[in-house]
C-alpha positions as CSV (number, residue, x, y, z in Angstrom):
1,X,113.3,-81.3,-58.5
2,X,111.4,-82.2,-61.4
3,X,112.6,-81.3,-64.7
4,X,111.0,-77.7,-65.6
5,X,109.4,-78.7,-68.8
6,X,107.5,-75.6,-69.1
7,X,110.5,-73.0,-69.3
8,X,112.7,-75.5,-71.3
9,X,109.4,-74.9,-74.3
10,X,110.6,-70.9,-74.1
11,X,114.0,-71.5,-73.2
12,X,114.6,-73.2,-76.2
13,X,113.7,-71.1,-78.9
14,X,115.0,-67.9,-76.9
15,X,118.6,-69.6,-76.8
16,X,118.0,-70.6,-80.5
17,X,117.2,-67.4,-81.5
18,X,120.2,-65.8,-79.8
19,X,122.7,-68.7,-81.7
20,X,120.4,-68.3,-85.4
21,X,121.6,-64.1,-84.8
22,X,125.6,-65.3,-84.3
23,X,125.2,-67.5,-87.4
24,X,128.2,-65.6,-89.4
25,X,127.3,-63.5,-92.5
26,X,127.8,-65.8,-95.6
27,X,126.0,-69.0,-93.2
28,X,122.4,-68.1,-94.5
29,X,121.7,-71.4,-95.3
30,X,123.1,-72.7,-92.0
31,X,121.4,-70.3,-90.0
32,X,117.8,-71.4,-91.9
33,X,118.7,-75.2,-91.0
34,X,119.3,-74.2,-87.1
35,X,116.2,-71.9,-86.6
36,X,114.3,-75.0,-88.5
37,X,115.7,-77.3,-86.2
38,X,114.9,-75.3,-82.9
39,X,111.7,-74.7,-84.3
40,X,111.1,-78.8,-84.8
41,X,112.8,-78.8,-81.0
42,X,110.6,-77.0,-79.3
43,X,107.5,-78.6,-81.1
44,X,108.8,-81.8,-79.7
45,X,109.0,-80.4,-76.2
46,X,105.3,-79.2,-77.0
47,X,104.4,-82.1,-77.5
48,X,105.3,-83.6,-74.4
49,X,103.7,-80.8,-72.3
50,X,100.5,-82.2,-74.3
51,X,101.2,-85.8,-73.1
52,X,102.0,-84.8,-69.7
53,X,99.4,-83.0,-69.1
54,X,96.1,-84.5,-67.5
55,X,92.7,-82.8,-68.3
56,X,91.0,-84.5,-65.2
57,X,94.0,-83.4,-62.5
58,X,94.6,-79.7,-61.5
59,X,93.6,-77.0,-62.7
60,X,97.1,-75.4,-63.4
61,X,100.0,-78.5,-64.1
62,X,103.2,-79.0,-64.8
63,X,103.9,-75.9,-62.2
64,X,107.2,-73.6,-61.5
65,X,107.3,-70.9,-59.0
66,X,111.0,-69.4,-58.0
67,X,110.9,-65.6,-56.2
68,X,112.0,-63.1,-58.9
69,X,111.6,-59.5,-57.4
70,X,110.4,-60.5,-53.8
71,X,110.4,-56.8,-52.2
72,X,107.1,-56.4,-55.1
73,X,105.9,-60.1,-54.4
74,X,106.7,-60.7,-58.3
75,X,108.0,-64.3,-58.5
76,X,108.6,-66.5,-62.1
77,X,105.3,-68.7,-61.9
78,X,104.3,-70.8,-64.6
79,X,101.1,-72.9,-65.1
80,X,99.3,-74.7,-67.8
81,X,95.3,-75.1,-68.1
82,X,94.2,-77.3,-71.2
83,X,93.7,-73.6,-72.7
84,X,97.1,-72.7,-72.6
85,X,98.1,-76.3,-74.1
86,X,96.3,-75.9,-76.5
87,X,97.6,-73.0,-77.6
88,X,101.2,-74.0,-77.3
89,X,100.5,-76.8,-79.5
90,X,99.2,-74.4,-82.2
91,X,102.3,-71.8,-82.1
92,X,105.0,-75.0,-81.7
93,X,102.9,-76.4,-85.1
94,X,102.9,-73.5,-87.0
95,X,106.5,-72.0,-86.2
96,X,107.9,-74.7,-88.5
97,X,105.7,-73.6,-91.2
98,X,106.5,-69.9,-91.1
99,X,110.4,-70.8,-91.5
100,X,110.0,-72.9,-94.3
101,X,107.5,-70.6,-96.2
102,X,109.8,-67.7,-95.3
103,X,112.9,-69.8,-96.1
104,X,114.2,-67.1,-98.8
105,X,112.2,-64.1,-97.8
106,X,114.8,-62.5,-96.0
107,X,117.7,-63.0,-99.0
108,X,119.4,-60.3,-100.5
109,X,117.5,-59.1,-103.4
110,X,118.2,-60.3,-106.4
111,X,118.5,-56.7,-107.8
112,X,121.7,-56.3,-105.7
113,X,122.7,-59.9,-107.2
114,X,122.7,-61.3,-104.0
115,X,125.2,-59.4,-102.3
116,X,125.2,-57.1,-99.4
117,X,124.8,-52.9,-100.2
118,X,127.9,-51.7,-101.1
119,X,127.6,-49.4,-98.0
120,X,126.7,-52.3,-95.7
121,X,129.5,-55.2,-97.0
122,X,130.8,-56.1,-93.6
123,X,130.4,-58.9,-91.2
124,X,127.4,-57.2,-89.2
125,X,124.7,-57.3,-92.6
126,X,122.9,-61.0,-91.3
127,X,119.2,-59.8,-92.2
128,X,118.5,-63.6,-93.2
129,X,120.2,-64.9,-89.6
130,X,118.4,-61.9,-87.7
131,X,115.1,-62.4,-89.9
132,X,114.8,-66.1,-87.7
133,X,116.4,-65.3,-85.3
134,X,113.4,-62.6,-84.8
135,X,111.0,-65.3,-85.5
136,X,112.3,-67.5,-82.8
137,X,112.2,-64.7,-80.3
138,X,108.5,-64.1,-80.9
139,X,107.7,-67.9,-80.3
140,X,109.9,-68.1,-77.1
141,X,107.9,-65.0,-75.7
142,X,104.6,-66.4,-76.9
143,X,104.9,-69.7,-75.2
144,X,106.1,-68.3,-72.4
145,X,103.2,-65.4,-72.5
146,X,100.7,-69.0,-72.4
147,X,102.4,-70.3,-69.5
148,X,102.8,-67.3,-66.7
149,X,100.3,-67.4,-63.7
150,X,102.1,-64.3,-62.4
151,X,100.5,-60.7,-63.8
152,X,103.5,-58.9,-63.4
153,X,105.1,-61.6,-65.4
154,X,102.8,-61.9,-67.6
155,X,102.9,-58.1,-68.9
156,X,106.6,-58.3,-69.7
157,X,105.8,-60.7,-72.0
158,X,102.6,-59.4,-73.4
159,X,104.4,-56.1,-74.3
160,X,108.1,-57.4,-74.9
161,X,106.5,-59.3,-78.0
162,X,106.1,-56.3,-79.8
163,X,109.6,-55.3,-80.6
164,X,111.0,-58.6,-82.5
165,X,107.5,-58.3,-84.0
166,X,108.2,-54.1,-85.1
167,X,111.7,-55.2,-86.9
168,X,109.7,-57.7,-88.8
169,X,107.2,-55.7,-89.9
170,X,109.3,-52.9,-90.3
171,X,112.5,-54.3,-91.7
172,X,111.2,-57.2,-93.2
173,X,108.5,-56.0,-95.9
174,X,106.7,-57.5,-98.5
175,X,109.1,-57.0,-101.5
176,X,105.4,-57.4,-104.0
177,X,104.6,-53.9,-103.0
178,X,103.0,-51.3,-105.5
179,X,105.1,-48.0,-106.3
180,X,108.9,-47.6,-105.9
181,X,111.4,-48.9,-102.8
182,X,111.0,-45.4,-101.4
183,X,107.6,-45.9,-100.9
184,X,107.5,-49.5,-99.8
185,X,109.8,-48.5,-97.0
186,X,107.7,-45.6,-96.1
187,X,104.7,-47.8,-95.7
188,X,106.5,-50.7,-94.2
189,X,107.5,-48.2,-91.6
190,X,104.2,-46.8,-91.2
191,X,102.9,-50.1,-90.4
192,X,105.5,-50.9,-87.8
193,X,104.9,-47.8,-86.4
194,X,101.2,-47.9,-86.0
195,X,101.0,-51.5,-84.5
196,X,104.0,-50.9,-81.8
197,X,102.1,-47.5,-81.0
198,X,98.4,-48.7,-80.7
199,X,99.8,-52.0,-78.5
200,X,102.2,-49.9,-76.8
201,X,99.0,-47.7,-75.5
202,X,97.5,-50.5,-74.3
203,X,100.0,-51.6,-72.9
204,X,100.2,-48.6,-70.5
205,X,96.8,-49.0,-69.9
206,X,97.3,-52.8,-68.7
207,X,100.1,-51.4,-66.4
208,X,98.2,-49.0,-64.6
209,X,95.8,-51.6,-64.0
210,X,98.5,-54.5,-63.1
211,X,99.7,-51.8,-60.2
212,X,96.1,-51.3,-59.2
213,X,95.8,-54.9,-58.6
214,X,98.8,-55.5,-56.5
215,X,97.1,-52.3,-54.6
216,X,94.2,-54.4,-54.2
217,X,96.0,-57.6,-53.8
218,X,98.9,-57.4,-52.5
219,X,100.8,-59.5,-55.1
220,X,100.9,-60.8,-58.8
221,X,100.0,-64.6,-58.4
222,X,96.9,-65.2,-60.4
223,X,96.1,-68.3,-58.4
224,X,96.3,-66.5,-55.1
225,X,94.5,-64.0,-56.3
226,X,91.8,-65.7,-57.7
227,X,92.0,-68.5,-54.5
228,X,91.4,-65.0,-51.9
229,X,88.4,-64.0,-53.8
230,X,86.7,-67.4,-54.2
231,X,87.2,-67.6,-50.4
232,X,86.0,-64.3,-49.6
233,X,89.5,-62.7,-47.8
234,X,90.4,-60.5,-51.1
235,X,87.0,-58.5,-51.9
236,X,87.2,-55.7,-54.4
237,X,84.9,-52.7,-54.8
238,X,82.9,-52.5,-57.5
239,X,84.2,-49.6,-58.9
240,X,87.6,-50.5,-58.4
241,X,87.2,-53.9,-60.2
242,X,85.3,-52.7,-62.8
243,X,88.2,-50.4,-63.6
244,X,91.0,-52.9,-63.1
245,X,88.9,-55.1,-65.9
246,X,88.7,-51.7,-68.6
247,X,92.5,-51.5,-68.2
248,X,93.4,-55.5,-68.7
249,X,90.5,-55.7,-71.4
250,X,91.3,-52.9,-73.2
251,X,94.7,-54.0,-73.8
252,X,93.7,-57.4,-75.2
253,X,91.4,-56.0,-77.2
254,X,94.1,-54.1,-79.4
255,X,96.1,-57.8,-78.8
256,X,92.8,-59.2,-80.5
257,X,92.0,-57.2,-82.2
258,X,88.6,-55.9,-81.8
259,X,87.0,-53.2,-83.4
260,X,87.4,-50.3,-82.8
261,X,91.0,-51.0,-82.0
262,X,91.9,-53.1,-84.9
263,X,93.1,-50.5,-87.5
264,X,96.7,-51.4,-87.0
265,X,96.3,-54.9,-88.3
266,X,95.2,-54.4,-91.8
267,X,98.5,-52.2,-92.4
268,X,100.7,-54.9,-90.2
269,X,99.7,-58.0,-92.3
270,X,99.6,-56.0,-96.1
271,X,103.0,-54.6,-95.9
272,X,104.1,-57.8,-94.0
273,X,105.9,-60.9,-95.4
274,X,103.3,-63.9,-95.9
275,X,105.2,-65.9,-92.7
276,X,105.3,-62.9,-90.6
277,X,101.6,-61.9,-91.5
278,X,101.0,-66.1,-90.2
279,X,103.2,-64.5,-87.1
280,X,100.8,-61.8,-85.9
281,X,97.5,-63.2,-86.5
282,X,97.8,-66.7,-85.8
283,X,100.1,-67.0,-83.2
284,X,100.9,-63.2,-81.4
285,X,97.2,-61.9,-81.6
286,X,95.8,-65.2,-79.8
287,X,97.7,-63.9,-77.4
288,X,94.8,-61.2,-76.3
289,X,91.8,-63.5,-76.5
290,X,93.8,-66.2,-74.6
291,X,94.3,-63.4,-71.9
292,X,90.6,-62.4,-72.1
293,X,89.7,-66.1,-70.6
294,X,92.7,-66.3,-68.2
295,X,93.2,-62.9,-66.4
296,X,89.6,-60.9,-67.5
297,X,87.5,-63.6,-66.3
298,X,89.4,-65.3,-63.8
299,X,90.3,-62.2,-61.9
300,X,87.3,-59.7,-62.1
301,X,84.3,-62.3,-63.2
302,X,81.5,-59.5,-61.6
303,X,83.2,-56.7,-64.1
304,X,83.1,-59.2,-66.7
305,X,79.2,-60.0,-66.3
306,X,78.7,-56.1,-66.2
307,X,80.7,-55.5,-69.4
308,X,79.4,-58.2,-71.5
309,X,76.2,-56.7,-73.5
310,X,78.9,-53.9,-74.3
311,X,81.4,-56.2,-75.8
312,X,79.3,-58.6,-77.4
313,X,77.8,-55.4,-79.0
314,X,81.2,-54.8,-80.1
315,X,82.1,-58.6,-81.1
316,X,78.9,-57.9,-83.3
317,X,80.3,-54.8,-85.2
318,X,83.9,-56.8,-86.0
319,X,82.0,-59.7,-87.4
320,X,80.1,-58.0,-89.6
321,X,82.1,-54.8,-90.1
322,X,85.5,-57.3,-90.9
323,X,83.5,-59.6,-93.3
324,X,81.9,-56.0,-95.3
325,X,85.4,-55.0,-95.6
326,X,86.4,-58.2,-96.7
327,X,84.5,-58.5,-99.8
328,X,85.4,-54.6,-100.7
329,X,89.2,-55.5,-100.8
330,X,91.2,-55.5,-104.1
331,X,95.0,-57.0,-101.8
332,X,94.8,-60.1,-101.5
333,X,96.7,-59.7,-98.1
334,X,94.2,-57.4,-96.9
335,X,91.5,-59.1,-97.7
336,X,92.9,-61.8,-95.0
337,X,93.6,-59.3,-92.6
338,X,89.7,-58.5,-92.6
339,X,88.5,-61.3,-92.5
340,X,90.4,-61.9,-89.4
341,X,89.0,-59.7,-87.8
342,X,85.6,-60.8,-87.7
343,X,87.1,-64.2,-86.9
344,X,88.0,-62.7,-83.5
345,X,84.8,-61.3,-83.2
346,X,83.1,-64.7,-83.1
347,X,86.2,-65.6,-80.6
348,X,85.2,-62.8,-78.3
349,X,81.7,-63.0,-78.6
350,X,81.8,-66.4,-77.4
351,X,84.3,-65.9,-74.6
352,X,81.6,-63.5,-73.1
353,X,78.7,-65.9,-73.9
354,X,79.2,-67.2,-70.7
355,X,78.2,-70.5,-72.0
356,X,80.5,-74.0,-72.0
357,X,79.9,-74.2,-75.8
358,X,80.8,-70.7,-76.6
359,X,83.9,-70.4,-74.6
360,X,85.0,-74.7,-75.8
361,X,84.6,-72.8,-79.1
362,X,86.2,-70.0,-78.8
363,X,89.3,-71.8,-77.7
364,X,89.4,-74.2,-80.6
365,X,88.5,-71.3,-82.9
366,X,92.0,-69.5,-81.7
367,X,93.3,-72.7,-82.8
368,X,91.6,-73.6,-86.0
369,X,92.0,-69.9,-87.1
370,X,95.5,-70.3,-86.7
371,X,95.5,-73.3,-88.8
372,X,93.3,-71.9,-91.4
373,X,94.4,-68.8,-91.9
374,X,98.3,-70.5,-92.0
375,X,97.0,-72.3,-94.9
376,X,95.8,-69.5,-97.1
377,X,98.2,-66.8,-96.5
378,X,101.2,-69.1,-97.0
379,X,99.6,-70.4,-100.2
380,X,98.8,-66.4,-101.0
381,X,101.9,-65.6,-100.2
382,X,103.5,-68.3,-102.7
383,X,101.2,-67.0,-104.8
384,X,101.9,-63.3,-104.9
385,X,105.5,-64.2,-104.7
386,X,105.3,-65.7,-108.1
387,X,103.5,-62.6,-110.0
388,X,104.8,-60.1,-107.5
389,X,101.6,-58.4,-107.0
390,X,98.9,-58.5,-104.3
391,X,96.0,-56.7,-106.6
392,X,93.3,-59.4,-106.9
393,X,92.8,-57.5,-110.5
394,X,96.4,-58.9,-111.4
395,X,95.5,-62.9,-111.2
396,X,93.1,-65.1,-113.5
397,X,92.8,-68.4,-114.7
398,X,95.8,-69.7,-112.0
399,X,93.6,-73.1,-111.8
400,X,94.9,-74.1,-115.0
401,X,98.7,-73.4,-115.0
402,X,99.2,-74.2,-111.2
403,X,96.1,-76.5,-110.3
404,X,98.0,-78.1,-107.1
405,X,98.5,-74.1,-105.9
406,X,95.3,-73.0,-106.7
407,X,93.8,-76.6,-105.2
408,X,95.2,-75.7,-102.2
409,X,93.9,-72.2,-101.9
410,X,90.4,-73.2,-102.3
411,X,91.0,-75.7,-98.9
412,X,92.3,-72.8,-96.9
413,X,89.6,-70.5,-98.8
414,X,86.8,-73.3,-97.5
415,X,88.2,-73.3,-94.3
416,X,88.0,-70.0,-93.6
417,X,84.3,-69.6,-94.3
418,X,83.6,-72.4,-92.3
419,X,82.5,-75.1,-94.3
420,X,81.4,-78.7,-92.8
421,X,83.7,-81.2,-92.6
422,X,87.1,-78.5,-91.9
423,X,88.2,-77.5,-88.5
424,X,86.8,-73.7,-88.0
425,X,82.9,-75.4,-88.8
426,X,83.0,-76.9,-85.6
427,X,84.1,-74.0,-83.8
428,X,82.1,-71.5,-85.0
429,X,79.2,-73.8,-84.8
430,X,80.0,-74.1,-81.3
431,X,80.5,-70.7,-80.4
432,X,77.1,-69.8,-82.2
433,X,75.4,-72.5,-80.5
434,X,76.5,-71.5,-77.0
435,X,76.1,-67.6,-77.8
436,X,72.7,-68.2,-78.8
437,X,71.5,-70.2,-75.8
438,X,72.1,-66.8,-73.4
439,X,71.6,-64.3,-76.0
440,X,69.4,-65.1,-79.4
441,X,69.3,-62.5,-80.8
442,X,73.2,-61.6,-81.2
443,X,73.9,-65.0,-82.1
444,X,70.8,-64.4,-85.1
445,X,72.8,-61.5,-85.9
446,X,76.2,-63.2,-85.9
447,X,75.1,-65.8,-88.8
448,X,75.7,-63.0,-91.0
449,X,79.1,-62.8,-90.7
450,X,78.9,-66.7,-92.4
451,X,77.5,-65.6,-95.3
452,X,79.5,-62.3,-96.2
453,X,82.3,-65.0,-95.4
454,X,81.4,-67.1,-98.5
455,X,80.5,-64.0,-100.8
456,X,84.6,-62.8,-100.2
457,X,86.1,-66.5,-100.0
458,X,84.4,-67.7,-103.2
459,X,84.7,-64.0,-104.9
460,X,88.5,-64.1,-104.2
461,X,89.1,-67.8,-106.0
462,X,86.9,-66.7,-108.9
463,X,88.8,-63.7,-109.5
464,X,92.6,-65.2,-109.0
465,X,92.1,-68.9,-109.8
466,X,89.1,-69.1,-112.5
467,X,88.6,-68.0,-116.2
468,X,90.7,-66.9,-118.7
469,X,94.4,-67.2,-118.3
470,X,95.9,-64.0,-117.8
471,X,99.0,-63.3,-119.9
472,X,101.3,-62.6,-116.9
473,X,100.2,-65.6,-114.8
474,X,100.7,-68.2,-118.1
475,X,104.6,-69.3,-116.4
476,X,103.7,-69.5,-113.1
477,X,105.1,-72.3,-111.9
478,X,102.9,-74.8,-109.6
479,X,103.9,-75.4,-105.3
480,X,107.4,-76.4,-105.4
481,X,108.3,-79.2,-103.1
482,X,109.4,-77.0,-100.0
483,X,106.3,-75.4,-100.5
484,X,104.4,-78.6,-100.5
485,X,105.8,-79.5,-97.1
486,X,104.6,-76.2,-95.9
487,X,101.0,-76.5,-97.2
488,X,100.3,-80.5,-97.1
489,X,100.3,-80.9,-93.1
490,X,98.1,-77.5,-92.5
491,X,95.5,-79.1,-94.8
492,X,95.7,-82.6,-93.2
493,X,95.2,-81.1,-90.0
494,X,92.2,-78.8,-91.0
495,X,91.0,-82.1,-92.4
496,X,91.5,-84.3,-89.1
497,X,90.3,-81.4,-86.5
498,X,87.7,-81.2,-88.9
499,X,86.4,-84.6,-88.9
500,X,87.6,-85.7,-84.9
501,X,87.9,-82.7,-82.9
502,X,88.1,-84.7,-79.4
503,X,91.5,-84.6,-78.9
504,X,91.2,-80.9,-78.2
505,X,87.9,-80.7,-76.9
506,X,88.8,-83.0,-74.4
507,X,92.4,-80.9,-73.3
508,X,89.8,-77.9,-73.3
509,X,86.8,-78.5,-71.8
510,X,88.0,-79.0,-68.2
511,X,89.9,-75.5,-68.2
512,X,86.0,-73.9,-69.8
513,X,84.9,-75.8,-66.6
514,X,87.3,-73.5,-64.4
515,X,86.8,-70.4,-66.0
516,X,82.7,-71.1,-66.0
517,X,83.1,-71.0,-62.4
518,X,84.8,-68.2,-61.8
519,X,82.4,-66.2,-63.4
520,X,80.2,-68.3,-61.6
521,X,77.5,-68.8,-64.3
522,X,76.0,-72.0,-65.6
523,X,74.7,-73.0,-69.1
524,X,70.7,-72.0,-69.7
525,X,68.8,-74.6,-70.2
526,X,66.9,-75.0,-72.7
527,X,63.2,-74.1,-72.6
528,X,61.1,-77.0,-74.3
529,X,57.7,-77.0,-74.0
530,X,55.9,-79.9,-72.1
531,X,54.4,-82.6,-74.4
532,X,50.7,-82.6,-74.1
């Protein structure tokens, strides 16, 4: 039996996680170093699923299948497409990042003097041990999430995720928060609250739809599943797979999040930490899209022709709706969080393209989002940390007492509108491109969300990091060397992905190949008129 190299990536940081939590109380430091090291671990072990993996071989690699519940035909099945590698790579990369940017968010507060409540002084208060021990947790279930070919499987994951992320929102808060500790609790709380409600809905939704399936089916394997149709032993009524594909979409579409489902996320990522805001939209959201291509399109392609005017339609509002409420923002964390969201609107606009270009770019815009955004909400986040504000109205003239900090915002600023020469450009170019080879006019439309993108990028650094010097922001310090470490590699891979994207076009493309298939659609060609 060959060495299971897939469950060995989850197994890792699940096991670390579980030893990071039995850290004893007055081992923070030792608990920081061991999630660090599992972290650095399992990006190793990422990297060898990268290197093992052959884009020209099967479609699904580096396989496991064992029998789990056989009376329900659930059995542990794993699978990797260059998709899914791709996406491993991103969450093993970042992981490392959010630890060391988070490295003293989850310290006692220095208004306590760094000790444990009075009320709380006993060997169970490890909020620093179970802050990354959390983290770990969300990574093992995210990889493993990336991996699973069986549904049933797969929806444990997709909705065990959410309570290591609920404690982290909700018991791990920004501490630059507006307005007393009372408060900051009460909207922490809120926050948690509303995102483990709105994806615990979907969730339900997904479940009656999972059951429906194995109705239809008769088990949980995707590649049987998807094998019986192409062959024409499993057919599905229309009416029953258009209603299968509502109930899977809708729940990735919170995941996403799409609009109108994406009012949890603006709450999640303001009254989160910096690293854990990294957490939810750059790793645990990517989650949804990724699922959109793998089990939306793979299992009920004629539902997913039928829907797609509707959600492109819908992809359209997030662009533009999340770039408007972009520049309106005044938190610097918000700000982020709406811009996101029309960053997944040009990811699910061109998944449902139905083009090779929109869906190659979709997948590398899951991973280049994930970089860029990374790169400026860690550098916000060291930022805010420093004046212990988020108001946009509280910075000024940064550039010239922290030029290295404020150097570095401006990459991940640039990035994130897309500018020539950094990763997202060739994604969204892509995406556009393909989006407006089957459908013109909503690709026309989509530019927009590009230039409302640099009116709230560039209005953001001129208000924090240009003119005078604000009397409040004259001591800030510049990036320490931890937080160096952080930023430096996140830029240098923007730069690289940026400037030679084939190493992940060339993982991807064969999987876009796949999924083009099953939706049985071919790239337009282009109408050029004859020379005369």
């Amino acid at each position: 039996m060959s060495f299971p190299l897939l469950t060995a990536a989850a197994a890792l940081p699940a096991l670390g996680a579980i030893a990071t939590a039995a850290v004893p109380a007055g081992r923070r430091t030792a608990a920081k170093w061991l999630a660090l090291l599992v972290s650095l671990g399992t990006l190793v072990l990422a990297a060898v699923i990268a290197v093992r993996f052959e884009p020209g071989g099967e479609r699904y690699q580096l396989t496991e299948s064992h029998a789990w519940i056989k009376d329900f035909g659930v059995r542990y099945e794993l699978g990797v497409d260059g998709i899914a590698v791709a996406l491993i790579a991103l969450t093993a990369v970042l992981i490392p990042f959010v630890i060391l940017a988070g490295w003293h968010d989850a310290d006692p507060s220095p208004a306590s003097g760094g000790e444990a409540p009075a009320e709380t002084k006993n060997y169970r208060w490890r909020p620093t041990q179970g802050f990354f021990a959390l983290i770990l947790m969300v990574e093992a279930m995210v990889i493993l999430s990336f991996e699973a070919t069986d549904v049933f499987l797969f929806y444990i994951l997709f909705e065990a995720m959410l309570i290591p992320m609920y404690f982290l929102i909700g018991g791990f808060g920004d501490r630059a928060h507006a307005g007393s500790d009372e408060h900051a609790a009460a909207q922490r709380s809120y926050a948690a609250v509303k995102f483990l409600l709105y994806n615990l809905a979907g969730g339900l939704i997904m479940l009656a739809a999972v059951i429906g399936l194995y109705v239809v089916a008769g088990n949980f394997s995707l590649t049987e599943i998807a094998a019986a149709r192409a062959d024409g032993t499993l057919e599905m009524a229309t009416n029953t797979e258009r209603l299968l594909f509502l109930g899977f979409f809708f729940a990735f579409a919170v995941k996403a999040p799409l609009w109108p489902l994406h009012t949890w996320l603006p709450n999640a990522m303001g009254e989160s930490t910096a690293p854990v805001a990294v957490l939810i939209t750059a790793v645990v959201d990517k989650v949804g899209t990724f699922a959109m291509l793998r089990f939306c399109l793979g299992l009920f392609p004629e539902a997913s022709a039928w829907a797609t005017p509707v959600i492109l339609a819908l992809a359209l509002v997030s662009i533009v709706y999340g770039a408007l409420l972009a520049v309106g923002q005044r938190d610097i964390k918000r700000l982020v969080a709406y811009a996101s969201i029309s960053h997944f609107g040009f990811i699910v606009m061109g998944i449902f393209a139905m083009t090779t270009q929109g869906q190659t770019g979709s997948t590398l815009y899951m991973v280049n989002h994930g970089i860029s955004t990374a790169a400026l909400m860690l550098v916000a986040g060291f930022l805010i940390s420093r004046r212990g504000s988020r108001l946009i109205a509280d910075y000024g003239g940064v550039q010239k007492v922290a030029p290295v900090l404020a150097g570095t915002f401006l990459i991940g600023g640039l990035a994130t509108l897309s500018l020539p020469g950094l990763a997202p450009f060739v994604s969204e170019f892509l995406v556009l491109v393909g989006t407006f080879a089957r459908y013109p006019v909503v690709g026309v439309i989509a530019t927009l969300g590009i230039v409302l993108a640099a009116l709230y990028t560039l209005v953001l650094y001129q208000r924090t990091m240009t003119g005078p010097v604000k009397e409040e922001v004259r001591t800030l310090p510049d990036l320490r060397l931890r937080e160096l470490a952080v930023v430096t590699p996140l830029i240098a891979l923007l730069i690289f992905l940026g400037v030679y994207p084939k190493p992940l076009t060339d993982i991807v493309n064969p999987a876009v190949e796949y999924t083009m298939s099953d939706v049985q659609q071919k790239d337009p060609r282009p109408e050029v008129e004859a020379a005369k």
